[in-house]
mmCIF entry with sequence, helices, sheets and N, C-alpha, C, O atoms, coordinates in Angstrom:
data_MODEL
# 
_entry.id   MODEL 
# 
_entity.id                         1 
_entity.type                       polymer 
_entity.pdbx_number_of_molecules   1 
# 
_entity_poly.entity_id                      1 
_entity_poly.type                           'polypeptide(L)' 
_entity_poly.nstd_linkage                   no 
_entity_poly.nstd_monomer                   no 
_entity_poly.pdbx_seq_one_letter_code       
;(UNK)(UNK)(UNK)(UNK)(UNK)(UNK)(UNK)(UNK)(UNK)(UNK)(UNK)(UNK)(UNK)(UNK)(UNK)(UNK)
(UNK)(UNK)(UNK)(UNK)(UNK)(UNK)(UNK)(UNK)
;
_entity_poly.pdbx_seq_one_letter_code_can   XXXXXXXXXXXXXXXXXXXXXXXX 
_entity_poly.pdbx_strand_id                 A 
# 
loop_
_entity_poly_seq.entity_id 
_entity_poly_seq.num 
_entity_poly_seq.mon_id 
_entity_poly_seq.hetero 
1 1  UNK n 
1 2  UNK n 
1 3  UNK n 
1 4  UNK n 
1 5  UNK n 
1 6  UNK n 
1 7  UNK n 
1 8  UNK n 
1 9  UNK n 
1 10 UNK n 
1 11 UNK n 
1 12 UNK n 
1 13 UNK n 
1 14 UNK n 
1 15 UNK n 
1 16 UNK n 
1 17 UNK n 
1 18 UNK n 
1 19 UNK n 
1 20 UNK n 
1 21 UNK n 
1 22 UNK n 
1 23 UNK n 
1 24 UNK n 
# 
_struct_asym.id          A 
_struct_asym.entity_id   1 
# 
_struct_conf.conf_type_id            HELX_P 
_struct_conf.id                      HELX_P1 
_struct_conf.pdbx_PDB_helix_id       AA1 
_struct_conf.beg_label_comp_id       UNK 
_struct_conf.beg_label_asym_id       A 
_struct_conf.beg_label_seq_id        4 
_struct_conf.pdbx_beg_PDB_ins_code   ? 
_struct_conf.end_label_comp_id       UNK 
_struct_conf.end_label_asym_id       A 
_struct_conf.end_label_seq_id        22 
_struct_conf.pdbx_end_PDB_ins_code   ? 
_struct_conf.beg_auth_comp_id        UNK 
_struct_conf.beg_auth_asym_id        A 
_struct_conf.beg_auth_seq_id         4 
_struct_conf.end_auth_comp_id        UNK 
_struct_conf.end_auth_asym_id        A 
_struct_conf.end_auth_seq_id         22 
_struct_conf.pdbx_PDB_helix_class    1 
_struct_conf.details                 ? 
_struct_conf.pdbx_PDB_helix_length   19 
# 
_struct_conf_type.id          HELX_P 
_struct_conf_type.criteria    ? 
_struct_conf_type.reference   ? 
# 
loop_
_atom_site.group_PDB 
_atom_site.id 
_atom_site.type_symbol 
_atom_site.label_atom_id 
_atom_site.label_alt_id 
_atom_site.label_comp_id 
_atom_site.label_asym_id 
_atom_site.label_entity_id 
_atom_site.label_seq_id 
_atom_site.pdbx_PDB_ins_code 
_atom_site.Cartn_x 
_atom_site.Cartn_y 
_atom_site.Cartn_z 
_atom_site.occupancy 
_atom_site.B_iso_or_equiv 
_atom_site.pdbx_formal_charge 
_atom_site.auth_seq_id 
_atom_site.auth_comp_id 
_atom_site.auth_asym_id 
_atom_site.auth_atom_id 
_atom_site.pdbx_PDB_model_num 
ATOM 1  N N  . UNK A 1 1  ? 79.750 99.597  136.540 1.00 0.00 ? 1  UNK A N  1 
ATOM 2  C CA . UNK A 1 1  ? 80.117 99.414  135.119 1.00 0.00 ? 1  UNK A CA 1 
ATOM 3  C C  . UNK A 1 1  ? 79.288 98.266  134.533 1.00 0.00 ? 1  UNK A C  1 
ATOM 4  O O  . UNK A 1 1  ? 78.558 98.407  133.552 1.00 0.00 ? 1  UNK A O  1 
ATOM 5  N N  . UNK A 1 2  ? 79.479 96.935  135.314 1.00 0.00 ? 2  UNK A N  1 
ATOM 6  C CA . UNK A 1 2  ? 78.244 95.720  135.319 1.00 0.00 ? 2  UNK A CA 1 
ATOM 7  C C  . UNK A 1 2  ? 77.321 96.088  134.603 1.00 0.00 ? 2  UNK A C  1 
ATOM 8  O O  . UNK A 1 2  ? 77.189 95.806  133.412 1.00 0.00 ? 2  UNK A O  1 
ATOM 9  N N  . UNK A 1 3  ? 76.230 97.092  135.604 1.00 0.00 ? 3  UNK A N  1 
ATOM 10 C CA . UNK A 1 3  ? 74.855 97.578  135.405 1.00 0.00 ? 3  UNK A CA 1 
ATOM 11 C C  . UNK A 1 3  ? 74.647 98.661  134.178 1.00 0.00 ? 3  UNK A C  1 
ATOM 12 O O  . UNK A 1 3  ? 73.578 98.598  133.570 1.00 0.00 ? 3  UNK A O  1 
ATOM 13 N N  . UNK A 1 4  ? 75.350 99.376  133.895 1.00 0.00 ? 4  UNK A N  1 
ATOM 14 C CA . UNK A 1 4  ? 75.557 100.459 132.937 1.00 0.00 ? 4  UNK A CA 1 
ATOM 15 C C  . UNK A 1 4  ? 75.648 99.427  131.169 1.00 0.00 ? 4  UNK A C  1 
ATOM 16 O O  . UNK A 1 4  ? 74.886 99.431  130.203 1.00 0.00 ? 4  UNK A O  1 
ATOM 17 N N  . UNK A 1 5  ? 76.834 98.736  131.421 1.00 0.00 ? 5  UNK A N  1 
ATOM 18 C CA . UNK A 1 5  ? 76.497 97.640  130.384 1.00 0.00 ? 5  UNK A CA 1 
ATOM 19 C C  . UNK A 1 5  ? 75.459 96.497  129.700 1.00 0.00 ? 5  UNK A C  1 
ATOM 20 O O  . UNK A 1 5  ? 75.432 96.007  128.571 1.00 0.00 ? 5  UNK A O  1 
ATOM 21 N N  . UNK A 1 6  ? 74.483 96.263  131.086 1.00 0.00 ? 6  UNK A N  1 
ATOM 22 C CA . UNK A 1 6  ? 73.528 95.572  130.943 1.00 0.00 ? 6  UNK A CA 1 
ATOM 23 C C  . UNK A 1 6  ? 72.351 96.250  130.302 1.00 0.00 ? 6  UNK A C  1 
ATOM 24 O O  . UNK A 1 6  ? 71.653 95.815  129.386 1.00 0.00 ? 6  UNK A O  1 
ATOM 25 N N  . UNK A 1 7  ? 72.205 97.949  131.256 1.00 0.00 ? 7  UNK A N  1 
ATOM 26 C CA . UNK A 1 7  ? 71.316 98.852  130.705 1.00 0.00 ? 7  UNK A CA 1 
ATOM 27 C C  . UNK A 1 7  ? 71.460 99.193  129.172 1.00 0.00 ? 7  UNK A C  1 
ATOM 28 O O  . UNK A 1 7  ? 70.569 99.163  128.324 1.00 0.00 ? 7  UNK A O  1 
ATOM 29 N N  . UNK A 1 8  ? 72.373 99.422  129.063 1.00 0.00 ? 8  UNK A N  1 
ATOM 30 C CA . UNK A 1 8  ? 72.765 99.917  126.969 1.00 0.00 ? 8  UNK A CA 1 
ATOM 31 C C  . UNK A 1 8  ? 72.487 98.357  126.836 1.00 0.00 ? 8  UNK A C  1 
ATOM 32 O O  . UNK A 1 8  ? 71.796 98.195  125.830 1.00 0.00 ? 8  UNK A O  1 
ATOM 33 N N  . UNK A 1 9  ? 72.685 97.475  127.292 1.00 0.00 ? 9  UNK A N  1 
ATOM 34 C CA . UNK A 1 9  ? 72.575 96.038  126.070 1.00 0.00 ? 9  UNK A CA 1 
ATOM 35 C C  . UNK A 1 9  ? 70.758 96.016  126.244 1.00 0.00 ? 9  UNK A C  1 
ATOM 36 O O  . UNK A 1 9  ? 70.187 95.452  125.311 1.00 0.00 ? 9  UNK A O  1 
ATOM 37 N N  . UNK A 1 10 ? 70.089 96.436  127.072 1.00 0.00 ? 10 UNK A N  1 
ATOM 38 C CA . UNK A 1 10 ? 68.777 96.476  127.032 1.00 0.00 ? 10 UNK A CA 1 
ATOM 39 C C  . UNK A 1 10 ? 68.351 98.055  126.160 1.00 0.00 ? 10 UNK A C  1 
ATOM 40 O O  . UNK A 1 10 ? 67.516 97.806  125.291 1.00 0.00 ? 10 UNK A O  1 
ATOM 41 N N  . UNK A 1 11 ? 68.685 99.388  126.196 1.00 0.00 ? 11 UNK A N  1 
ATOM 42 C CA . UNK A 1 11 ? 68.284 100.077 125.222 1.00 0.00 ? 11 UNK A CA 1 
ATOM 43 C C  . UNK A 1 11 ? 69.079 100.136 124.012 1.00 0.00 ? 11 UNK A C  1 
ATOM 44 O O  . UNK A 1 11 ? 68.550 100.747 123.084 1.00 0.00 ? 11 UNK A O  1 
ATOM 45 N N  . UNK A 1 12 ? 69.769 99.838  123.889 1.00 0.00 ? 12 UNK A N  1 
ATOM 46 C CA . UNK A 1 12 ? 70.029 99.609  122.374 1.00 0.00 ? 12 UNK A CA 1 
ATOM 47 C C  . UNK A 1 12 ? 68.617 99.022  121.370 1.00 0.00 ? 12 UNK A C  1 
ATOM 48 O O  . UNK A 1 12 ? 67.815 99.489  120.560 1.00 0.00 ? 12 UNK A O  1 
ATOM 49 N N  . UNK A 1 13 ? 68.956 97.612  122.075 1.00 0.00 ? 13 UNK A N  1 
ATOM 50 C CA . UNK A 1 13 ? 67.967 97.296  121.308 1.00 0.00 ? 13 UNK A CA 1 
ATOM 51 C C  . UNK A 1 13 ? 66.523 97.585  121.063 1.00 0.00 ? 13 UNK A C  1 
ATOM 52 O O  . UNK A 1 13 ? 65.989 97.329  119.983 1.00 0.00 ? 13 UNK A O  1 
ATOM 53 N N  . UNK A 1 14 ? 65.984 98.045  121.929 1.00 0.00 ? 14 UNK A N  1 
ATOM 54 C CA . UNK A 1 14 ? 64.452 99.163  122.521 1.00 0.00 ? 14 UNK A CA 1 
ATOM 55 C C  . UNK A 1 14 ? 64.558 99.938  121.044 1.00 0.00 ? 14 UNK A C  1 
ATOM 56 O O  . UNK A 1 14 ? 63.809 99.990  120.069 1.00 0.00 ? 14 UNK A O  1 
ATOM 57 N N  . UNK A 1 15 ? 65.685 100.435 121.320 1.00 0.00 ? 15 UNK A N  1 
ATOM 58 C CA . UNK A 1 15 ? 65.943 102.079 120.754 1.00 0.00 ? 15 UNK A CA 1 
ATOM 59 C C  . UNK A 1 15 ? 66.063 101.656 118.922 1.00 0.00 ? 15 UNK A C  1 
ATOM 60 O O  . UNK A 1 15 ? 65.787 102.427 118.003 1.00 0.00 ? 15 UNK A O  1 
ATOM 61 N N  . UNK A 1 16 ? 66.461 100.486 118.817 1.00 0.00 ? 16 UNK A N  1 
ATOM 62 C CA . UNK A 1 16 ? 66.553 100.156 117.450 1.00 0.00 ? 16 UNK A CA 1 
ATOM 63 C C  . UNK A 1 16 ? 64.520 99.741  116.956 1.00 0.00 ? 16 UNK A C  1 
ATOM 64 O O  . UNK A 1 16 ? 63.832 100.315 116.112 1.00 0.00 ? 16 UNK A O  1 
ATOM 65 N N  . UNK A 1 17 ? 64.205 98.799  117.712 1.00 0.00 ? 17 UNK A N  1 
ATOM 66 C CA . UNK A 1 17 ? 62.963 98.775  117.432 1.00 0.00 ? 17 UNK A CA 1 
ATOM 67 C C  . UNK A 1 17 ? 61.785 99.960  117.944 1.00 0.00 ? 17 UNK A C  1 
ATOM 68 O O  . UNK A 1 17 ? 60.557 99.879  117.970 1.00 0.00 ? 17 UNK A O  1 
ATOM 69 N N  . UNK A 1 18 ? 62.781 101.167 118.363 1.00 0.00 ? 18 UNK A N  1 
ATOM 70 C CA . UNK A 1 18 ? 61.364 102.079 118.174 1.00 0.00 ? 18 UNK A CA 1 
ATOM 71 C C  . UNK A 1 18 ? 61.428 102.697 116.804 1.00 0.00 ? 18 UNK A C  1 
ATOM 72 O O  . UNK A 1 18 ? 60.475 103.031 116.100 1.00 0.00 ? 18 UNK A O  1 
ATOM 73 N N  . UNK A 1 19 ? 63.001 102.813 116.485 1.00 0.00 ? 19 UNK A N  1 
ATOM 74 C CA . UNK A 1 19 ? 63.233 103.716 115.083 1.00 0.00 ? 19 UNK A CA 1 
ATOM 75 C C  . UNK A 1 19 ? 62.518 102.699 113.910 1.00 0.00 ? 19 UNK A C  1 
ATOM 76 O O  . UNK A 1 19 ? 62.125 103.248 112.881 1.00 0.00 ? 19 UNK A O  1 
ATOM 77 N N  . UNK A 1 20 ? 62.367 101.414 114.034 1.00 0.00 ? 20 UNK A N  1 
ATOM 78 C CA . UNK A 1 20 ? 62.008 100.602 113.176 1.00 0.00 ? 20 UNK A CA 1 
ATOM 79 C C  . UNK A 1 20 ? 60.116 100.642 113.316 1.00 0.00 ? 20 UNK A C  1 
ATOM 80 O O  . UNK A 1 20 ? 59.409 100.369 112.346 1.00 0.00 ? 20 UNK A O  1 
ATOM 81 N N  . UNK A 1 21 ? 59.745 100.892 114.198 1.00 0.00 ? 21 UNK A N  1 
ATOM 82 C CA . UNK A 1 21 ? 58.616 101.020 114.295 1.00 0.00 ? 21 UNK A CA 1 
ATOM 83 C C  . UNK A 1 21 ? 57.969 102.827 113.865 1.00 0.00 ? 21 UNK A C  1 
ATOM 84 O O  . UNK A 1 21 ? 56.822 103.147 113.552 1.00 0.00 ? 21 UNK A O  1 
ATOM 85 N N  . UNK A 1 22 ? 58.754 103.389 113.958 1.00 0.00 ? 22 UNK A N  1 
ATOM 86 C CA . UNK A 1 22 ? 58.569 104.355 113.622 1.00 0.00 ? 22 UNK A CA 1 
ATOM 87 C C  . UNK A 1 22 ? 58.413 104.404 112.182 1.00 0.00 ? 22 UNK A C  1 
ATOM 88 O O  . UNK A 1 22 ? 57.471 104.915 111.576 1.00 0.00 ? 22 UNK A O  1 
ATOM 89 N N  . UNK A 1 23 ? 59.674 103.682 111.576 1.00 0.00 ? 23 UNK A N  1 
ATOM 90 C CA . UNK A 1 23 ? 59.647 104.003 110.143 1.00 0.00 ? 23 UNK A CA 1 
ATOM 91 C C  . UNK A 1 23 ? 58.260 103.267 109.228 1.00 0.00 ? 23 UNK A C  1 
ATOM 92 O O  . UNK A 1 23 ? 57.822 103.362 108.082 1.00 0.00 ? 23 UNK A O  1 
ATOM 93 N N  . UNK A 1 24 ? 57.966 102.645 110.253 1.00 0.00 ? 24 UNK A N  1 
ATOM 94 C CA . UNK A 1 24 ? 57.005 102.009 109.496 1.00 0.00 ? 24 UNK A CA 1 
ATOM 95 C C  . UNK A 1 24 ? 55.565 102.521 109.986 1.00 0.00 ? 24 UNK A C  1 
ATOM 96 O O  . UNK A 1 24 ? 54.542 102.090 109.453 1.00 0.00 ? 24 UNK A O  1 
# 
């Protein structure tokens, strides 16, 4: 559960700056 939480707190944010890079 640890690791699963750490992973989403690392793609979240990935995943926000690809859509942001995208849009631009």
């Amino acid at each position: 559960a640890l690791a699963d939480a750490r992973v989403d707190a690392m793609i979240v944010p990935v995943g926000k700056g690809v859509l942001i890079c995208r849009k631009v």
